[in-house]
C-alpha positions, 0 to 999 in steps of 0.5 A, a space after each residue: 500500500 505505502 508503494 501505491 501511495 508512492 507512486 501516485 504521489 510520482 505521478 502527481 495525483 491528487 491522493 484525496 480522491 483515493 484514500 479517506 478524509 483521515 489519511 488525507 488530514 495526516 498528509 495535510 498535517 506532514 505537510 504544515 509541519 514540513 512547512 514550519 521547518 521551512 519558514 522558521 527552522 530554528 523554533 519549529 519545535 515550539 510549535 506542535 500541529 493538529 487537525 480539526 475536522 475535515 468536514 468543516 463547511 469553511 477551512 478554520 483554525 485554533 491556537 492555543 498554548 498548552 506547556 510552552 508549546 504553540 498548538 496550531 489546529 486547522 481543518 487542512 494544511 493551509 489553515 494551520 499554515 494560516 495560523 501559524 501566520 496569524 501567530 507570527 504576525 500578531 504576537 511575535 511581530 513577524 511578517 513575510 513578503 516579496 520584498 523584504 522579510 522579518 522572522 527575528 522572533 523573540 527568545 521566548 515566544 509569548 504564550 497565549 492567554 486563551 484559545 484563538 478561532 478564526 473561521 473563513 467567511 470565504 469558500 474559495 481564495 483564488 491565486 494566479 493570472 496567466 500573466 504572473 505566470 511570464 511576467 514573473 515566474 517564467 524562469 521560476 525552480 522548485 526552490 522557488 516555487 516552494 517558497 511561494 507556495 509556502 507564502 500562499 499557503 501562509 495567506 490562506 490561498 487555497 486555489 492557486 492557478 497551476 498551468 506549468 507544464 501544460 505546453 507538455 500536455 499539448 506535445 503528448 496530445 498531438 503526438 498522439 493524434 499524428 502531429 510530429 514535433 516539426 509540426 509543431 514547431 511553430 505552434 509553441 511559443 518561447 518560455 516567456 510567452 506561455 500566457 499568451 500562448 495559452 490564451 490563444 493570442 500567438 503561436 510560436 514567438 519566442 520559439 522555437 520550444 526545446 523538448 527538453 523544456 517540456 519535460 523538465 516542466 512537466 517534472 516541475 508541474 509534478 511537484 508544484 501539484 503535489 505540495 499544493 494538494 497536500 496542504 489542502 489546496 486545490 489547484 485550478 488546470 487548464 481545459 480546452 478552448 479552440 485554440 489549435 496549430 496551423 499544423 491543423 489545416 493539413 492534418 485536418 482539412 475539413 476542419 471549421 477553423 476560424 483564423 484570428 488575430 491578437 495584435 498587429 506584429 504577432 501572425 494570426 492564430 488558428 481557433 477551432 469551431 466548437 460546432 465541429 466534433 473535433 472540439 469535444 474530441 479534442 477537449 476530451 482528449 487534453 483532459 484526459 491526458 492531463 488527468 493521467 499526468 497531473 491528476 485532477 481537482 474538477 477545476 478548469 480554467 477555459 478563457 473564451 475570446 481573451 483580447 480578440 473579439 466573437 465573430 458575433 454578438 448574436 446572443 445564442 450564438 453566444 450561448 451556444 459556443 459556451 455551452 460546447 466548452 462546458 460540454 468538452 469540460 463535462 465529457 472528460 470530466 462529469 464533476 467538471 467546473 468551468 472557471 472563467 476569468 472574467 478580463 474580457 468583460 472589463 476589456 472589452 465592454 463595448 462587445 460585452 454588454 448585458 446581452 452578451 454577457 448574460 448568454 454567455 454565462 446562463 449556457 452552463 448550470 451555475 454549480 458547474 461555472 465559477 466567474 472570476 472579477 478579474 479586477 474588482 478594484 478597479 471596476 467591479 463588474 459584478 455590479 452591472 451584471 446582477 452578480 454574474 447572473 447567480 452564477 458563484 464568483 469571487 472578488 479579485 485585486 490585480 493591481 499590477 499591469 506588465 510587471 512595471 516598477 512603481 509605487 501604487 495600489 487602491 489601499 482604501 477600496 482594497 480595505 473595504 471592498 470584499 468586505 463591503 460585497 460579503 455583506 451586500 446581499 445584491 452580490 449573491 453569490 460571493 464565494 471567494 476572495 483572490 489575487 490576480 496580479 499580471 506579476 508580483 514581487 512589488 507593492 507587497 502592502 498592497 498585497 498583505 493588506 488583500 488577504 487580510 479579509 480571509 479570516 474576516 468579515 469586516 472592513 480593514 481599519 487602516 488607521 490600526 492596520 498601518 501601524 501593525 503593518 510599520 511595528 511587523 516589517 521595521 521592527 519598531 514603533 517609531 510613529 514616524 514611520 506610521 506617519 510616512 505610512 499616512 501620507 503613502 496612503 494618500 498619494 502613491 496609494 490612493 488609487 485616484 486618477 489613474 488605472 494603474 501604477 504610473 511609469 517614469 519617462 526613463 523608460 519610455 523610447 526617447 521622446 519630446 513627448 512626456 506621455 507615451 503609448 506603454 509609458 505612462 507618466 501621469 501620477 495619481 498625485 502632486 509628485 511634491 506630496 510624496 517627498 515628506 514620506 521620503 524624509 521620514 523614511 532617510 530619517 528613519 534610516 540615521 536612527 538605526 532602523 535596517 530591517 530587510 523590509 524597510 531597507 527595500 521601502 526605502 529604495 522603493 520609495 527613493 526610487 519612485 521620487 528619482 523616477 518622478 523627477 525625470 520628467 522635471 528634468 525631461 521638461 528641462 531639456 526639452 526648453 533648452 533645445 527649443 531655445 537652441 541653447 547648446 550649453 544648457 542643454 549639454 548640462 541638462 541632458 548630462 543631468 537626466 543621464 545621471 539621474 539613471 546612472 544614479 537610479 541604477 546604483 542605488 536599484 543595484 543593493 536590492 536583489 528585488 530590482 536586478 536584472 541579473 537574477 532575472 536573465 542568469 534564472 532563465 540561462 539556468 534551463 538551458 542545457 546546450 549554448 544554443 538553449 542559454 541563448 535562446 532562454 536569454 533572448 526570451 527575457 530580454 525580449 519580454 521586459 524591453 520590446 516585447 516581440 520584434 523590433 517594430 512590436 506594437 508592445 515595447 515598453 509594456 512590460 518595462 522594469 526600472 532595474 539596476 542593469 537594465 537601466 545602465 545598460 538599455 535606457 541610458 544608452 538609448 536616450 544617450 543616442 537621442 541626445 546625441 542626435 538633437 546636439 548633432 541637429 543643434 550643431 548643424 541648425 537643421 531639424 532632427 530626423 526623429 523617423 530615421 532615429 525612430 528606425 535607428 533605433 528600434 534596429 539598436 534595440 532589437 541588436 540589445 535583444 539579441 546579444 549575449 552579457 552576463 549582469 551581476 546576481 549579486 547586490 552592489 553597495 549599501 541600501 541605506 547608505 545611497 539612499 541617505 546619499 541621494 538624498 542629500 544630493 537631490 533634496 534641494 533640486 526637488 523642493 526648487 523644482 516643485 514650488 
């Protein structure tokens, strides 16, 4: 029996669906226990894990102290992992994020005067964009993904997106049905463009894809699904929606195609017709094989028309298409449930009105469909749909576009917004709470502030919550911080004005203009309003305060106050060369490449704004040259042009990156200089078209080229920051007067 189990395990399926409620609550508390190892290795032995009833209607949890032992009970693993975070943010002062980090618990650890119980008013907690998937995680190992998986499981996340792999899947499918790799070649895409690839926007950019990724990621996939389930999570995989190779038509000739196109730059996309049998055939078959590889929890994430839009808006046109989807779902699986990310009815309101929208959903029985508010936030479009129709759904933040570096979240919505929906009877059928950021790893408040609500059922006071928030990640209390935190809440996090986080101009392709496709400058806030919560914080940093989380805020928001200020330094040579002033505007284009230089030595002692990490992570799959390379240029590729040289998305994905900013913007915006100074010198108009064309040539030659950058911090946070603002303080306040 024990070599059974083994070998489910291996082959990454879920041991719930074979063994009884007891041996999987034995596995969820081996799982919690493990976990502890990890977090705190040094004082796991003062905790002591036990399992509440597994029929429990919401996951909940108890502490309690009992012979200088902290008992942790939760009816799973990642209820006990939230009780153990509820203990070590509460009452030791611990916090674990992204960003920054403090486990310096006490020498004793406080024992509790009376039992602790937290119930969840929340079935579900949703985890995972397709985006997070490249814009982050694209070159993520099992290290990694532990360690994510352990904070997800410590933020009561317990329905974690889980599409690794799934590239793998496909090749065995088609494989199977005749289609040889060189079929195929052309179908899937680079490793940092899986999320587009999955939702059927492109075939084959970034490729061609090694086999030996594909089986190395089904490893991984393995292992990621096997921790999650058995700490009780259930992970929602992919299922069929159209999407098919160009190999297709060959194979296939009567096939009902539908050619479509993403965007312009990307070739088109091959969809098959959810009237021709082979859908279902096809749906079937994925599942199927997916299930022998990866097991199953019946969740299945199927996004019809991700960006492109219907050949119609007839609504039983829409009915039906939907209904064939869930058919292909409940053929390979009769427990199936459709869970759907609602991003095209925020993407593209226009197509998707009522109508549209209520056709859609009604096609499928409301207990076999979950609805996800992609960005609740920002516009929660359960408020114009009747709640989704009845059909259960859950309440999402997103927060962060592309992955870009800036200071920004909506922290007063996000206090009170689940919350807010919980008690609302209009929301019916509420069931969850989630996370679906394009890309984490920034803005970690913003973050920590969302998942509050898990274990509540009532707005976030944020007056009492910031101060918790400041003594937790700085270990201390000096109100000066709580202060700094007062007025970040009130400027890069107020949430007003803006979708999502402003952009600095460093990182826009050189321009006159302040203001352009993929870089947004426009602030949510006087940039002036920012500088005293800047003050606080180098203050703060000459009274000794150095914990890990406060030295990243205090890059992060030095950082946002430098990259702000380009564009005050932008205004000042772009005067300079309209009034043909060649001396002054030498000085202030040798001021505005300073600044970057400046940025990037101060970006260089946090590992959070390297790129290093980030390209050395992707080399690191490679198994021949040729593999490194590839690997390379895909993550080179994804955070400056985003496809080819003339690609309609360069700069989307932008990171304001120690490394990349020396190295890509600063060259750059050096070669625009250059050329204004060469038009000056000869009294003619620059040919901003031919530079235009120059430069996306320099750029794409960037993308291509091979250089190792630095995977280890450089100087001290504290220190350059202290400096900087010392050298940039007084230009600030003269600047915004």
């Amino acid at each position: 029996m024990k070599t059974f189990y083994q070998t489910l395990k291996i082959c990454g399926i879920l041991l719930g669906l074979f063994v009884g409620a007891d041996a999987m609550a034995q596995l969820n508390l081996k799982e919690s226990q493990a976990l502890i190892g990890r977090v705190i290795p040094q004082r796991a032995q003062s905790f002591v894990v036990e399992s509440l009833s597994a029929s429990a209607p919401k996951d909940l949890f108890e502490i309690e102290s009992k012979n200088n032992k902290i008992i942790l009970r939760g009816n799973n693993g990642v209820s006990v992992a939230s009780a153990l975070y509820y203990y070590l943010t509460e009452y030791c002062h611990c916090q674990i994020t992204w960003n920054g980090e403090n486990l310096d618990l006490p020498s004793k650890l406080p024992q509790l005067t009376a039992k602790i119980t937290k119930t969840t008013p929340y079935q579900y907690r949703y985890y995972l964009n397709y985006c997070t998937f490249n814009y982050s995680m694209s070159w993520w190992n099992w290290e990694r993904w532990q360690k994510e998986i352990d904070w997800m499981a410590m933020h009561g996340i317990n329905m974690p997106l889980a599409i690794t792999g799934e590239e793998f899947t496909w090749r065995e499918v088609y494989n199977e049905m005749g289609f040889s790799d060189n079929d195929l070649k052309d179908f899937f895409s680079g490793p940092a463009y899986f999320s587009w690839f999955w939702m059927g926007n492109l075939d084959g950019w970034g490729g061609p894809l090694p086999v030996s990724w594909m089986k190395s990621h089904k490893d991984l996939q393995v292992k990621i699904l096997q921790r999650e389930r058995a700490l009780g999570m259930t992970p929602v995989l992919p299922a069929f929606t159209g999407h098919v190779p160009a190999a297709f038509k060959k194979k296939y000739p009567n096939a009902k195609l539908k050619a479509t196109n993403w965007t312009n730059g990307f070739g088109d996309t091959y969809i098959l017709d959810s009237e021709d049998p082979l859908f279902a055939e096809l749906g079937k078959k994925f599942i199927d094989k997916q299930t022998k590889l990866f097991g199953t929890n019946h969740l299945y994430s199927a996004d019809t028309f991700n960006e492109n839009e219907p050949p119609t808006d007839e609504p039983a046109y829409l009915s039906k298409l939907s209904a064939r989807i869930y058919e292909g779902i409940r053929q390979a699986d009769p427990k199936g449930i459709w869970v759907m990310q609602g991003w095209l009815f925020y993407s593209d309101r226009k197509f998707w009105k009522a109508p549209q929208i209520e056709a859609l959903l009604n096609a499928v029985p409301n207990d076999k469909m979950l609805l996800l508010d992609l960005a609740t936030e920002i516009e929660p479009v359960w408020k114009r749909t009747e709640a989704f129709y009845g059909k259960p759904w859950i309440w999402n933040m997103l927060n962060n576009f592309g992955g870009n570096v800036n200071l920004f979240g909506r922290m007063e919505g996000v206090a009170s917004g689940p919350a807010l929906a919980l008690n609302d009877p209009n929301s019916k059928n509420l069931q969850g709470i989630g996370l679906t950021m394009e890309a984490i790893e920034q803005n970690p408040v913003i973050y920590e502030l969302m998942m509050q609500h898990t274990w509540q059922t009532t707005p976030v006071d944020l007056n009492e919550w910031l101060v918790k928030y400041a003594k937790n990640r700085y270990k201390t209390e000096d109100k000066s911080l709580v202060d700094a935190w007062q007025i970040l809440r009130k400027t890069v996090y107020n949430g007003k004005d803006i979708r999502d986080g402003a952009e600095s101009i460093v990182t826009g392709r050189p321009t006159f203009d302040s203001t352009t496709i993929w870089t947004r400058t426009r602030l949510n806030y006087a940039p002036q309003d920012l500088l005293p919560a800047w003050d606080l914080f180098v203050e703060a940093s000459k009274k000794g305060v150095n914990a890990d989380g406060f030295q990243y805020d205090l890059v992060d928001i030095t950082r946002q106050v430098l990259a702000n200020y380009a564009l005050i330094l932008q205004k000042k040579w772009k005067i300079s060369y309209k009034d043909k002033n060649a001396v002054q505007f030498k000085k202030d284009s040798e001021a505005f490449l300073t600044l970057i230089a400046d940025m990037d030595d101060l970006l260089a002692t946090r590992k959070d704004f390297m790129l290093g990490p980030w390209i050395s992570s992707a080399r690191s799959w490679g198994n021949t040259p040729q593999e490194k390379a590839l690997y390379e240029q895909n993550a080179r590729d994804l955070v400056t042009l985003w496809g080819d040289a003339n690609s309609p998305l360069h700069e989307y994905s932008n990171r304001q990156w120690s490394g990349l900013l020396n190295d890509f913007y600063k060259p750059r915006w050096t070669q625009f200089f250059q050329e204004l100074s060469k038009a000056m010198s000869e009294n003619k108009e620059p040919d901003l078209k031919a530079f235009d064309e120059q430069i996306r040539a320099w750029e794409w030659k960037w993308v291509t080229t091979q250089k190792s950058f630095p995977t280890t911090t450089q100087g001290n946070s504290i220190l350059l920051a202290q400096k900087l603002h010392q050298k940039y303080q007084k230009a600030l306040l003269e600047a915004y007067k």
